[in-house]
N, C-alpha and C positions, 0 to 999 in steps of 0.2 A: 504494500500500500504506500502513495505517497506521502511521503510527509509533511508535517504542520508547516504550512509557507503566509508569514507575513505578507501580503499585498496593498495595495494603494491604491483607490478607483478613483478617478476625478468625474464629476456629474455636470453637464448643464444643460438648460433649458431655455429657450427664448419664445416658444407657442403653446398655445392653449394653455393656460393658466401655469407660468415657467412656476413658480413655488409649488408649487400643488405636486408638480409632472416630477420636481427632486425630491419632495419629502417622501412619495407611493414609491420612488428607485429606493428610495436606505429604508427604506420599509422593507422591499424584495428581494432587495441584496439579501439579507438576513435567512430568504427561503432557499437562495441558490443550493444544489447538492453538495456535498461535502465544506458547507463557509459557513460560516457565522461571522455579521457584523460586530464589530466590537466597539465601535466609533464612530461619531459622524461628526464633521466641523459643522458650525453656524452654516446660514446661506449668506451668500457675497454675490452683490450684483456688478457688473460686469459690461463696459462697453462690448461691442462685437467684436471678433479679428477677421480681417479681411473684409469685406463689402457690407457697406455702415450704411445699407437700405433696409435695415430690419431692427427690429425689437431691440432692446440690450440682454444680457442674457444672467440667467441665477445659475450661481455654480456654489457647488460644496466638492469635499473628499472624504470619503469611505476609509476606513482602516476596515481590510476583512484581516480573516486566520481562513484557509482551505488546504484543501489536501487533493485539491485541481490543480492538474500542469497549467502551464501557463496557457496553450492555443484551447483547453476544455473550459478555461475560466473566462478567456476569448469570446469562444462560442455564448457561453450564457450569459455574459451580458451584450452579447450581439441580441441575443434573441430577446431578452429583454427591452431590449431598445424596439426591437417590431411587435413587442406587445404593446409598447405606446403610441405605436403608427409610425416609429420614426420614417420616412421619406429622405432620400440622398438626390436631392436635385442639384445642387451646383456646391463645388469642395468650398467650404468656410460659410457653409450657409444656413440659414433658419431651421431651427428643430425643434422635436417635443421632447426629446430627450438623447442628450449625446453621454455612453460612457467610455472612458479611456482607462486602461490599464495602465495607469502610471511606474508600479515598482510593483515588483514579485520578488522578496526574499532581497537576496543579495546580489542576482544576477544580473547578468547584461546579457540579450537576446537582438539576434537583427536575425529577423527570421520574414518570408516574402509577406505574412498577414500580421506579423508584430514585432515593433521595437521596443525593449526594454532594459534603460529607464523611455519613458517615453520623448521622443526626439525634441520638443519643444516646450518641455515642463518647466525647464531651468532657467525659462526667459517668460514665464509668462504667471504676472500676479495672480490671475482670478483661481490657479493652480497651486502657486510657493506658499498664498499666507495662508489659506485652509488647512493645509499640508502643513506649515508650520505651527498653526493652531493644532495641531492634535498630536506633534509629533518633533518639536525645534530640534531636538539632536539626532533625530534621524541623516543619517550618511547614503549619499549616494553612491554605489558601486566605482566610483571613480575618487571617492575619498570626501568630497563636499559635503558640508554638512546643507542642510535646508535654513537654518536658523543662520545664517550667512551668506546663503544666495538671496533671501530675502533682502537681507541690507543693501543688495546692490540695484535695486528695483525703483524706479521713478515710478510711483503712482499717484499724482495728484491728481484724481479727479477719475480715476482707471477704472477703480473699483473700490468699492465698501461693503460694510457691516451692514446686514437687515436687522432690524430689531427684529426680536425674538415673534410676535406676534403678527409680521411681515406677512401680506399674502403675495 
């Protein structure tokens, strides 16, 4: 059997009701086979990346534990993502719900359906400070801590804190 592997999901949302569509994901995550969530950061709202014709968008991050390889924990939150309707119509674009495999264990993976850490984690706020909200001394496979890639992060105006009772 595989073994207990620390993972890192990053959530977000920008249709149909984007807090509603992250808090039902760290609800499900919790049901996936072999996971249990153990965490959830607050929700952080979030301009877009890439094409700023759309929504802004709510993101959090997931601390799971599973005993899924990496492409089987892939898969289920793929298919989770098309239980919310997700739609892939143009890359950087509107969704009901986007999840990314951020970190699995200690590894590094470049594999053709996943990279991990994930390729663009280490530059992008609405990912580092959820991620460090739940987790500052956490190390990245290349030695960086999270609690010091944040520091190097210009967000004025990027992304913020939802108050707790945010819809």
């Amino acid at each position: 059997m595989t073994p207990l592997v620390d993972a890192y999901v990053g959530l977000g949302s920008n249709l149909d009701d984007p807090a509603d569509q992250v808090r039902r994901a760290l609800d499900e995550l919790d049901s996936l086979p072999l996971t249990r969530c153990l965490a959830a950061s607050r929700l952080y709202a979030s301009r877009p990346v890439g094409p700023q014709d759309q929504p802004d968008f709510i993101n959090a991050v997931a601390h799971l534990r599973t005993r899924l390889s990496p492409l089987a924990l892939l898969d289920q939150l793929q298919a989770l993502e098309q239980r919310h309707r997700r739609v892939r119509q143009r890359h950087w674009g509107p969704r009901t719900l986007d999840l990314d495999l951020l970190l699995y264990g200690n590894e590094t993976l470049t594999l053709p359906r996943l990279q991990v850490p994930h390729r663009e984690m280490a530059s992008r706020a609405f990912v580092l400070l959820p991620l460090a909200e739940l987790a500052p001394q956490l190390q990245l496979p290349d030695g960086r801590r999270i609690v010091d890639l944040t520091g190097t992060l210009a967000t004025t105006g990027e992304v913020e804190v939802l108050p707790d009772n945010a819809n």
